[in-house]
N, C-alpha and C positions, 0 to 999 in steps of 0.2 A: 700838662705834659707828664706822661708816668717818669720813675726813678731811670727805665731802661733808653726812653727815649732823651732825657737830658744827659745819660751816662754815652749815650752815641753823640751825641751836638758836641760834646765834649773831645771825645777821639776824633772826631773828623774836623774840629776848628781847632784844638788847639794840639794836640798832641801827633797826629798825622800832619798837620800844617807843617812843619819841619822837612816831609820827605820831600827832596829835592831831586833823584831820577825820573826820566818819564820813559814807558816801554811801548817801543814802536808795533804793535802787531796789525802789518798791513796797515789799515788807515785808522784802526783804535788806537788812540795814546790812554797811558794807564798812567798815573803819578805813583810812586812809592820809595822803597829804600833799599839799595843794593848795597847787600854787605859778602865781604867771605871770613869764612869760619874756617877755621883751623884748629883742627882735631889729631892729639898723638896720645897713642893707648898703647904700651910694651912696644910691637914691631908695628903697630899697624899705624900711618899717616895721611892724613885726608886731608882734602882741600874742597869746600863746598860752598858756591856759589848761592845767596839767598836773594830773591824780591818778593818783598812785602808793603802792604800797605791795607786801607780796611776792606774789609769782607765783603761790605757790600758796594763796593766801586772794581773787583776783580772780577773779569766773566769767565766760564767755567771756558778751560781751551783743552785742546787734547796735545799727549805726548808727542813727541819732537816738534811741535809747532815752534817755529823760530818769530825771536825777539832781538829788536837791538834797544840798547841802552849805551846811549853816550857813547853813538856810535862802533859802538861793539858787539856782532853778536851772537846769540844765544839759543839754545835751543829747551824748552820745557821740556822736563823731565817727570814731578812730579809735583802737587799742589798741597801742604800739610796746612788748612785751616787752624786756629790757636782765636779762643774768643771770639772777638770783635776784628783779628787780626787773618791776613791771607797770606801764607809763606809759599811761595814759587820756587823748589829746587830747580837751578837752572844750569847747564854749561855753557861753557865760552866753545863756541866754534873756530 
């Protein structure tokens, strides 16, 4: 097993094993980890909804495709890829 295939075994048993949301799209469930981020820069104040989890258990969806999570939900916005990781900007409908 090369360095990149034990470096994956690794984020998806132990370090993704922790995310505990799962995201309804239609009849695909996705496991991963909803957070929100809160961003204040002079005037400007943001509120940004994130789901993540790993890259390759996320399938590629298109904008406003709705999600619910913990029965709440959401509409894809956009997808920012990060490593081994899949970041879903999402909002709350």
């Amino acid at each position: 097993m090369s360095f990149s295939d034990d470096l994956q075994n690794d984020l998806d048993n132990v370090f993704f094993a922790d995310f505990q949301n799962t995201a309804s799209i239609g009849e695909l469930q996705v496991v991963g980890y909803l957070s929100t981020n809160n961003h204040q820069f002079l005037d400007l104040d943001t509120h940004q909804h994130v789901f993540s989890g790993p890259l390759s258990q996320f399938p590629a969806i298109k904008r406003d495709t709705t999600l619910v999570i913990g029965g709440k939900r959401y509409v894809f916005v956009t997808a920012r890829p990060r490593g081994q990781t899949q970041n879903w900007i999402i909002e709350p409908q």
